[in-house]
HTML snippet that shows the backbone in 3Dmol.js (N, CA, C, O; Angstrom):
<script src="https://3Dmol.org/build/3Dmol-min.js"></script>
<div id="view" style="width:600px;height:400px;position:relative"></div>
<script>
const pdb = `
ATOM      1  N   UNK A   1     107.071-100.264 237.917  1.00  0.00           N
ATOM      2  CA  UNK A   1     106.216-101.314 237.448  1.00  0.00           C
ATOM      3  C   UNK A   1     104.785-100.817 237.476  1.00  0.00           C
ATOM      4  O   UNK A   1     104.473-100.065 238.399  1.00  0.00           O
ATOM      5  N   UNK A   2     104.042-101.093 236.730  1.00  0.00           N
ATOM      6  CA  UNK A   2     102.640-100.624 236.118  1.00  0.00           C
ATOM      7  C   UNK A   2     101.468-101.648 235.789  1.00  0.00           C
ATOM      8  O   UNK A   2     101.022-101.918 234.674  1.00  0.00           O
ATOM      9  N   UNK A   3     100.998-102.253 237.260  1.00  0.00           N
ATOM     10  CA  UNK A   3      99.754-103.617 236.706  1.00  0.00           C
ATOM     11  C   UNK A   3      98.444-103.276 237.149  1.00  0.00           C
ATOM     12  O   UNK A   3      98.037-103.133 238.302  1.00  0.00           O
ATOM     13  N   UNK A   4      97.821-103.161 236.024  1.00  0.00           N
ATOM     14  CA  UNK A   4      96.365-102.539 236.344  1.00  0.00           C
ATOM     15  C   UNK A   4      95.233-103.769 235.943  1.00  0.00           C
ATOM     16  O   UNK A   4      95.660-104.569 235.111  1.00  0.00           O
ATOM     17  N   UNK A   5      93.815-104.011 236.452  1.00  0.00           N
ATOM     18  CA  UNK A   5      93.094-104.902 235.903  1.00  0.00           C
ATOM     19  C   UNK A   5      92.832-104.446 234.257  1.00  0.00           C
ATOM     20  O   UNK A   5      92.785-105.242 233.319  1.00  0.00           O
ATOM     21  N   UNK A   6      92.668-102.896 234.159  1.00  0.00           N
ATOM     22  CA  UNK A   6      92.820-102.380 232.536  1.00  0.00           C
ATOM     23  C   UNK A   6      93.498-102.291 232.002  1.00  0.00           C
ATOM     24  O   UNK A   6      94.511-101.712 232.395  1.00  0.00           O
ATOM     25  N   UNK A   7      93.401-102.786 230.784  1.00  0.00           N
ATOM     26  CA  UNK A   7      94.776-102.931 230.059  1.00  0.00           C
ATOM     27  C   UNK A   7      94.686-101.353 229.376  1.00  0.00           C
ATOM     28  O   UNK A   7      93.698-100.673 229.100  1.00  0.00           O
ATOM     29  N   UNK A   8      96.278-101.052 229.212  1.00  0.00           N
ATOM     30  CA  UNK A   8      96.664 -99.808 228.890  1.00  0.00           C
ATOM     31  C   UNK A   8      97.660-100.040 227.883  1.00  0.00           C
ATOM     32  O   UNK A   8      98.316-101.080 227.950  1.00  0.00           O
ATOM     33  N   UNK A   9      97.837 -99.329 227.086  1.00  0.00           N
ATOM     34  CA  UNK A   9      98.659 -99.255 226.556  1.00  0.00           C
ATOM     35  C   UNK A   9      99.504 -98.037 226.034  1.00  0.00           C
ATOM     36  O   UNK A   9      98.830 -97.305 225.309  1.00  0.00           O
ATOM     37  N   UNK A  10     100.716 -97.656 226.202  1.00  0.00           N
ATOM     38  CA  UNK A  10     101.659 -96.409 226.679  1.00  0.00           C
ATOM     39  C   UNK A  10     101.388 -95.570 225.173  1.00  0.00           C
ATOM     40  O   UNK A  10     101.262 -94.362 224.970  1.00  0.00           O
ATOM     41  N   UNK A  11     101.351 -96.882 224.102  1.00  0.00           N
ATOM     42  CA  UNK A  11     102.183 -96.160 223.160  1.00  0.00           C
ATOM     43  C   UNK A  11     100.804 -95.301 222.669  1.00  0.00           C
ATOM     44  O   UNK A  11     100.999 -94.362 221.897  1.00  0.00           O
ATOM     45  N   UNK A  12      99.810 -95.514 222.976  1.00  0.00           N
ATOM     46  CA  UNK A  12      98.259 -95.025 222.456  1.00  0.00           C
ATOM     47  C   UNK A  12      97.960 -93.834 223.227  1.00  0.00           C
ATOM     48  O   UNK A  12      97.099 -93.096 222.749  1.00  0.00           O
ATOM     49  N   UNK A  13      98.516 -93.487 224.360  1.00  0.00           N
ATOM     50  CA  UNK A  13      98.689 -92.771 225.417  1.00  0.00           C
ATOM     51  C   UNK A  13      99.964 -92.002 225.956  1.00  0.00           C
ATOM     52  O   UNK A  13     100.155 -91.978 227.171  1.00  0.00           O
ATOM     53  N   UNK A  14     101.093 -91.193 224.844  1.00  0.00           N
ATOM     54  CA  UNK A  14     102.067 -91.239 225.472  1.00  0.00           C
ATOM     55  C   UNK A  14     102.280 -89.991 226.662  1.00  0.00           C
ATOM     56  O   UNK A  14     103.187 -90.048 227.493  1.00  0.00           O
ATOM     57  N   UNK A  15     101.261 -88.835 226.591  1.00  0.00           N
ATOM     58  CA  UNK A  15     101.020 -87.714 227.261  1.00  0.00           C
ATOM     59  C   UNK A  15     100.671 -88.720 228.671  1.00  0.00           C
ATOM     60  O   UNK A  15     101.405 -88.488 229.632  1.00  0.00           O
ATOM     61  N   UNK A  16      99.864 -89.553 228.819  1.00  0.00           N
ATOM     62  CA  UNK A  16      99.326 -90.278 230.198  1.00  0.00           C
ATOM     63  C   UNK A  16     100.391 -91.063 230.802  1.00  0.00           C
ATOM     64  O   UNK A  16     100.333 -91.049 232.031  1.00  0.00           O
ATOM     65  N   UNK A  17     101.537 -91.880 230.210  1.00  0.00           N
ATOM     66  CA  UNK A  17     102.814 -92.598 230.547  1.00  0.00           C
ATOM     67  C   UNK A  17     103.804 -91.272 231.062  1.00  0.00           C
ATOM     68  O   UNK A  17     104.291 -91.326 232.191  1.00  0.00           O
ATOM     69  N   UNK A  18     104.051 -90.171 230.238  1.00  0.00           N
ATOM     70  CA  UNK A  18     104.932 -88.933 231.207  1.00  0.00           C
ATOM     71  C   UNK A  18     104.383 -88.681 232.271  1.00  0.00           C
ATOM     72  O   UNK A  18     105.202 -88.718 233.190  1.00  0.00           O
ATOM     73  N   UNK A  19     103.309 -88.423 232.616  1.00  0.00           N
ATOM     74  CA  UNK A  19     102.381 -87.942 233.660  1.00  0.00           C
ATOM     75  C   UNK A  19     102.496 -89.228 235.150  1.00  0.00           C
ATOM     76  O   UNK A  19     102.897 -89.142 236.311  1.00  0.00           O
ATOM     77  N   UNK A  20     102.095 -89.980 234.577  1.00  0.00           N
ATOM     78  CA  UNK A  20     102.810 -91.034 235.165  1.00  0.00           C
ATOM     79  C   UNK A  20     103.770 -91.185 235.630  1.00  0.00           C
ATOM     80  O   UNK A  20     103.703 -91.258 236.857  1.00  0.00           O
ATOM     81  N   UNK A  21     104.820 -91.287 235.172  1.00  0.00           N
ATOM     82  CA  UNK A  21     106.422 -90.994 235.397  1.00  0.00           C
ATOM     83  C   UNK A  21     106.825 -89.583 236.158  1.00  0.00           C
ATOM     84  O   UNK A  21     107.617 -89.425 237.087  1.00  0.00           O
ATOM     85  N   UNK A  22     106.314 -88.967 235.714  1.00  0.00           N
ATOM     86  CA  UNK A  22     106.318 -87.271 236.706  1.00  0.00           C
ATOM     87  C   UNK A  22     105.872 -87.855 238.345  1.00  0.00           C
ATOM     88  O   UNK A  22     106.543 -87.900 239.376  1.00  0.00           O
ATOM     89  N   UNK A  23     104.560 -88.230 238.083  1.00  0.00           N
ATOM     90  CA  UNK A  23     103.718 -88.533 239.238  1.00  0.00           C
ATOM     91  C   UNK A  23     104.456 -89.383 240.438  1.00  0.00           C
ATOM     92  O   UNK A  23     104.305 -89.129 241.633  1.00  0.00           O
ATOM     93  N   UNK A  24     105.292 -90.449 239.904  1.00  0.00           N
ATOM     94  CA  UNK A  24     105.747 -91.435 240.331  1.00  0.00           C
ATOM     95  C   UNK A  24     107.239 -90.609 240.729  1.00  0.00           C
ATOM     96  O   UNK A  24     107.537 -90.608 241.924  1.00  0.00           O
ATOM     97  N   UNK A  25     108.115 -89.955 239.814  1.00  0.00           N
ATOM     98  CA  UNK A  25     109.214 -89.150 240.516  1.00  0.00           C
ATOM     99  C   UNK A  25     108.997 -88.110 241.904  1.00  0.00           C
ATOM    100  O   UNK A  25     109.576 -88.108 242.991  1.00  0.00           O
ATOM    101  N   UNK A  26     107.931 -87.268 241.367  1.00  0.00           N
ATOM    102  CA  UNK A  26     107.417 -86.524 242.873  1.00  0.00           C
ATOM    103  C   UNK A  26     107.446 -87.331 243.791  1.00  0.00           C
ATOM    104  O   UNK A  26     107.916 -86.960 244.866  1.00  0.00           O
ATOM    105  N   UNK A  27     106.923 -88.749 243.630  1.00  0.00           N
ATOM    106  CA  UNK A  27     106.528 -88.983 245.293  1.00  0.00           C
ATOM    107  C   UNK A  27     107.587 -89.391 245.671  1.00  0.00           C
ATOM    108  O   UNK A  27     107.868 -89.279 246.864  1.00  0.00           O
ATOM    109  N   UNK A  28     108.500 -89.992 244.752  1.00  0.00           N
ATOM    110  CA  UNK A  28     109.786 -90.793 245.170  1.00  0.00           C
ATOM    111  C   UNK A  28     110.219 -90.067 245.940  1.00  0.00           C
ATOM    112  O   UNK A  28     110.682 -90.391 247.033  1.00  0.00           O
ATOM    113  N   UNK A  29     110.101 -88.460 245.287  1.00  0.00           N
ATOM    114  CA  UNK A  29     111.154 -87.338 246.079  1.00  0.00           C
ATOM    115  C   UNK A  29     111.038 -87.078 246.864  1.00  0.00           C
ATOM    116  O   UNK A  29     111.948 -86.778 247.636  1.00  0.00           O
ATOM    117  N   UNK A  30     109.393 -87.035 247.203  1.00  0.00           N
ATOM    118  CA  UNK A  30     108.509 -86.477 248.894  1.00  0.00           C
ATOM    119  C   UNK A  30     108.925 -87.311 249.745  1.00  0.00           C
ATOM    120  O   UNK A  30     109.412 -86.901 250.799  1.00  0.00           O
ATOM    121  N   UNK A  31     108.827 -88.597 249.486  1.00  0.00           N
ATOM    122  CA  UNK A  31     109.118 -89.568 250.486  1.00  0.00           C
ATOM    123  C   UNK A  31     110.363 -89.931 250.846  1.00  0.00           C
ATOM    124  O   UNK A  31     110.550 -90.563 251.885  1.00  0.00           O
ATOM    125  N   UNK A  32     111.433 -89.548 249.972  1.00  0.00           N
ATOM    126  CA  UNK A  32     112.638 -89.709 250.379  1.00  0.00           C
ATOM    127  C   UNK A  32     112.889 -87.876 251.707  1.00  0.00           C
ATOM    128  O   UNK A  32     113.383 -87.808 252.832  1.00  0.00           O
ATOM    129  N   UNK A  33     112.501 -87.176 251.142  1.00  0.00           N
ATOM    130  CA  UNK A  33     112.552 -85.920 251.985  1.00  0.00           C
ATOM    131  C   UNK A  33     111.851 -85.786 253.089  1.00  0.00           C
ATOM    132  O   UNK A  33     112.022 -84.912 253.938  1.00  0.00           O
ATOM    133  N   UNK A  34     111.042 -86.655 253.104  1.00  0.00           N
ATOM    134  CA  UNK A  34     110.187 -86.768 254.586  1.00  0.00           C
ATOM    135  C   UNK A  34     110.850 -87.417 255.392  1.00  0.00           C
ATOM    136  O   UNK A  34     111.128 -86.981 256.509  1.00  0.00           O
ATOM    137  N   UNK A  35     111.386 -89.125 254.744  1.00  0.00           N
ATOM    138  CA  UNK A  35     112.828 -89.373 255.659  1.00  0.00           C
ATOM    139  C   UNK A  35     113.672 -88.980 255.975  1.00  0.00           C
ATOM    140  O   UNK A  35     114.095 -89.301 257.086  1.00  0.00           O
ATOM    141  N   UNK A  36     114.443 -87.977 255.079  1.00  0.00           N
ATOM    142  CA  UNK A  36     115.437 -87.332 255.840  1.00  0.00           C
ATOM    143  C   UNK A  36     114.990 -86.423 256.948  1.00  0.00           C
ATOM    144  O   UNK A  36     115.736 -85.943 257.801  1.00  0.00           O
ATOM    145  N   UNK A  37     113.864 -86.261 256.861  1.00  0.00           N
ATOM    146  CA  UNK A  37     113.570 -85.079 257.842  1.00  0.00           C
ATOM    147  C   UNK A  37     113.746 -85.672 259.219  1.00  0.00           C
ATOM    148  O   UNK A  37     114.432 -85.209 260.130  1.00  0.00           O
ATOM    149  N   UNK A  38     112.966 -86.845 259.227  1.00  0.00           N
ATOM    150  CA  UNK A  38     112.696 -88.315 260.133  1.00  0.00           C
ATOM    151  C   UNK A  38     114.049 -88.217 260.651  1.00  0.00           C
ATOM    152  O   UNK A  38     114.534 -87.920 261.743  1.00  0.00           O
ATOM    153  N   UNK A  39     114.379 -88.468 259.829  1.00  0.00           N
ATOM    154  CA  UNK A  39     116.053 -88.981 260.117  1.00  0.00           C
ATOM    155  C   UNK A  39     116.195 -87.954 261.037  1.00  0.00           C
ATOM    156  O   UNK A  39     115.699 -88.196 262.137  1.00  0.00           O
ATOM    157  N   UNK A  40     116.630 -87.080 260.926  1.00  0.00           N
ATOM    158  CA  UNK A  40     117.438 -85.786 261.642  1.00  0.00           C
ATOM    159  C   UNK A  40     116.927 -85.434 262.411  1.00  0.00           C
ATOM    160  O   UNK A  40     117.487 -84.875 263.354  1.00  0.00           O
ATOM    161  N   UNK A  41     115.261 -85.663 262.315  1.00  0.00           N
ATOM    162  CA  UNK A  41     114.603 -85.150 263.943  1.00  0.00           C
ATOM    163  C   UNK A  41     115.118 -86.504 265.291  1.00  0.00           C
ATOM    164  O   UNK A  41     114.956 -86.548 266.511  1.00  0.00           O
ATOM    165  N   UNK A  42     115.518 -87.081 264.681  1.00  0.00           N
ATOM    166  CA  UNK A  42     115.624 -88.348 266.247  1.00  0.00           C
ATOM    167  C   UNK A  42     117.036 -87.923 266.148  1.00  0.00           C
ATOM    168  O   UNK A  42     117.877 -87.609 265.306  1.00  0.00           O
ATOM    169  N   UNK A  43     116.773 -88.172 268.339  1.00  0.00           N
ATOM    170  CA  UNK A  43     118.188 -88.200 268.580  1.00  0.00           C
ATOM    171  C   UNK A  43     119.474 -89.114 268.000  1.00  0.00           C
ATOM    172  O   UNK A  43     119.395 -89.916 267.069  1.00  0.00           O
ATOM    173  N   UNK A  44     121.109 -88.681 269.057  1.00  0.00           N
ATOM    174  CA  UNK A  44     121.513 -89.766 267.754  1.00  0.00           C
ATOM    175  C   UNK A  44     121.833 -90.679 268.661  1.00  0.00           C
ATOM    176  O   UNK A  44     121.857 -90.662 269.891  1.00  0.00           O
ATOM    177  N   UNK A  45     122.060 -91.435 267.903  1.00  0.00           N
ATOM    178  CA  UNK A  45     122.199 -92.945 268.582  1.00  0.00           C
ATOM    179  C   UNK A  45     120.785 -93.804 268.552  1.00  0.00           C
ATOM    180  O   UNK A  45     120.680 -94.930 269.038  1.00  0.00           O
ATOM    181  N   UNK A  46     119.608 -93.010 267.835  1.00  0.00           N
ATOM    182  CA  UNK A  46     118.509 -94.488 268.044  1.00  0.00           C
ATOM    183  C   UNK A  46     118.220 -93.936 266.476  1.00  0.00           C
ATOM    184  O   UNK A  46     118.470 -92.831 265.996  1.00  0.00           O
ATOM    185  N   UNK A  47     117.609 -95.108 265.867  1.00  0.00           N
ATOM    186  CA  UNK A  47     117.514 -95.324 264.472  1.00  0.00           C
ATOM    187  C   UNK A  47     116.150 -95.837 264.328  1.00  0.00           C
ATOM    188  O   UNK A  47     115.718 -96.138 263.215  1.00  0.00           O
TER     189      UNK A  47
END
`;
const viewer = $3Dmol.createViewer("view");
viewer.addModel(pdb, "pdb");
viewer.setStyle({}, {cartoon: {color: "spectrum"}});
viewer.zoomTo();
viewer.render();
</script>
């Protein structure tokens, strides 16, 4: 989801909407890989 006070529009911009979408997959990925890391550094049995 994408709500800015400026209005944008994708289709006038479509190089800035991939970039976007890139931008937004990286972090998904970082942050899911930082949890797993999380994850596996604690002992087991506490969550």
């Amino acid at each position: 989801m994408h709500a800015s006070y400026l209005h944008t529009h994708w289709a006038g911009y479509p190089h800035l909407a991939a970039r976007f979408a890139e931008a937004v997959h990286a972090f998904a990925h970082a942050a899911a890989w930082a949890d797993a890391r999380t994850a596996a550094a604690q002992p087991q049995g506490m969550s």
